[in-house]
N, C-alpha and C positions, 0 to 999 in steps of 0.2 A: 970393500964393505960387504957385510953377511947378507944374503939376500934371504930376506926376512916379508915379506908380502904379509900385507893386512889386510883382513875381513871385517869389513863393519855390518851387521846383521840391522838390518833394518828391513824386516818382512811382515812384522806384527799390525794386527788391523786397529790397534789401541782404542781398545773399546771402551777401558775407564775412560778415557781422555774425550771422547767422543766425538773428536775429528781427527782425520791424518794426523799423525805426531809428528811423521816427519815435515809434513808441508806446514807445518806451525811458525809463523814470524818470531825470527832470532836477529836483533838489531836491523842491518837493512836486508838481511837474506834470510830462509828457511833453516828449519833445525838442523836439516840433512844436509844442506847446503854449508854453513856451519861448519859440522861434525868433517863432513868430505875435507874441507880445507885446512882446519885443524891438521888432519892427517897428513893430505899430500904436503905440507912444511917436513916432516922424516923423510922425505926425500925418499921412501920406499914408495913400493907399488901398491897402490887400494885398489880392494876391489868388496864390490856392495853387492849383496845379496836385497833383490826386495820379493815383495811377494803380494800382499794387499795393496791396492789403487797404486797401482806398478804404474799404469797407464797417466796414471796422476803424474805421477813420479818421476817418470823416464825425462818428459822437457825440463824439465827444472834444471835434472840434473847429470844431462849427455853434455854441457859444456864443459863437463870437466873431463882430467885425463884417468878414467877408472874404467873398469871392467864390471860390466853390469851383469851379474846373474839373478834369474827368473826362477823364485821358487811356487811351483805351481801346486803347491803342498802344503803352503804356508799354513794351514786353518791346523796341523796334524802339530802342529809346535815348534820349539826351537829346535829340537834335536834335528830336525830336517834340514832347516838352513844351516846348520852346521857342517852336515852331513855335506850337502849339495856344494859349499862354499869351498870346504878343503879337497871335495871331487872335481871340483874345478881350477881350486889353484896347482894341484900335485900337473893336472895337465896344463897350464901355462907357464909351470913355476918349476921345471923338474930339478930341475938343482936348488930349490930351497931348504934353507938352514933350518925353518922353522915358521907357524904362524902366530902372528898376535890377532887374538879375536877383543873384539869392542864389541859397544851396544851404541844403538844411536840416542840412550834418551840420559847418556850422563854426560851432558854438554858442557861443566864446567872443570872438565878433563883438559891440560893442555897440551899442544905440543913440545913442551921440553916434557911433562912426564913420559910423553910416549916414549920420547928418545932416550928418558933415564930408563926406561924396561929395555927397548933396544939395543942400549950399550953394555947392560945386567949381563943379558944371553950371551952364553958362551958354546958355540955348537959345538955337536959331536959329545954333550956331554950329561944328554935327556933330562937337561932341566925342564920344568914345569914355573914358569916364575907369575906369581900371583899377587894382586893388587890386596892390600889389607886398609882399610879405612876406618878415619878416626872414631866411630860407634863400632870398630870392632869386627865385623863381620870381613871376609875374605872372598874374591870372584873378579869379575872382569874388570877391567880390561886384563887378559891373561894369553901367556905367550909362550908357547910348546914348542917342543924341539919338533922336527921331522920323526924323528923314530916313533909317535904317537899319530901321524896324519891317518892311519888304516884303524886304528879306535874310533877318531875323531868321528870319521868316515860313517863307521857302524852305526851313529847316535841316533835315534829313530824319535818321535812323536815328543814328548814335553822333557826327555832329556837331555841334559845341561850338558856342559862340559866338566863340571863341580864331580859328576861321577868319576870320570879320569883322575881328577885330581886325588878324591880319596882313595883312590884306587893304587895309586904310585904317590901315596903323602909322602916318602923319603925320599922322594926326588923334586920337593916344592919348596920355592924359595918364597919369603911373602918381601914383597916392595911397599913401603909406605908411601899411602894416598893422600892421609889425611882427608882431610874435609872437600875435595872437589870429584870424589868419587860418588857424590849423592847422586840419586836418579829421580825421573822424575815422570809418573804412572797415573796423575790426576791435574787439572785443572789448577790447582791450590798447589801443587807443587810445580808447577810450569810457572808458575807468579812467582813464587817464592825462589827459586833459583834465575827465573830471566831479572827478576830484580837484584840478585845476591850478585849475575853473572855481570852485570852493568853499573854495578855502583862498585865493586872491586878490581873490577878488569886492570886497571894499572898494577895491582900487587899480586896477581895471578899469573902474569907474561913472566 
């Protein structure tokens, strides 16, 4: 198997939301909690960047088997956790084919999508393969060759990884999401998917 390591970025102080998003009740577990297990079913390696109420965060979620990185930088943006995430995986990871970067607040992601982006990647051959979703728009969860970890790297204060991607669009593949790629940045939309995520769950799996 491609050794393929995922970052799940969860460092944001989710200020629309106005409490922890990750420590948010997801059926009998936390968002993060959730999302973490979601993952580790790929049978790849997670590993979670946090950065606000870290300190929250860390019991919840040292029961599982991930590698926790400390973004002390969080407040500067995502580009940092990114940044910080692939500077960490290149040294635990030296022989990786490539990373998949997620978010933690698109919880009705599952684990066979992840494995259908998984199985996509074909290394050594700088693809860029990107999630496109049924309103249309394109972005994570999204999964880069190796040959892009030292870009990744560079990404500084509120940017994305979406600059790479325009940056090498002839090297981007889109994977359809369909409709479980929604997120979810308010109050009103944390209802609106924990209910979407619980009342479908059978035709989701």
């Amino acid at each position: 198997m491609d050794e393929i390591p995922i970052l799940l970025l969860a460092a944001g102080s989710s200020s629309r939301m106005g409490q922890p998003k990750q420590l948010l009740p997801w059926g009998e577990q936390t968002l993060i909690g959730h999302q973490i297990d979601t993952l580790i079913k790929t049978d790849h390696p997670v590993n979670v960047v946090l950065g606000s109420n870290s300190n929250l965060i860390i019991p919840v979620i040292e029961k599982f088997p991930v590698n926790i990185f400390i973004n002390t930088d969080w407040e500067s943006g995502m580009g940092s956790s990114i940044s910080l995430g692939i500077s960490q995986i290149v040294q635990k990871f030296p022989e990786a084919d490539g990373v998949l970067i997620t978010l933690l607040d698109q919880p009705l992601i599952t684990t066979t999508y992840f494995q259908k982006m998984l199985e996509a990647f074909l290394p050594d051959s700088q693809q860029i393969l990107v999630s496109h979703s049924a309103s249309g728009w394109t972005g994570v969860p999204v999964l880069f060759d190796q040959c892009y970890f030292k870009e990744l790297t560079e990404l500084s204060n509120n940017e994305g990884a979406k600059k790479i991607t325009k940056r090498h669009e002839e090297r981007v593949i889109r994977l359809d999401g369909g409709e479980i790629l929604e997120d979810m940045d308010t109050p009103e939309t944390y209802q609106k998917l924990l209910s979407k995520y619980f009342n479908q769950k059978p035709n989701m799996l």
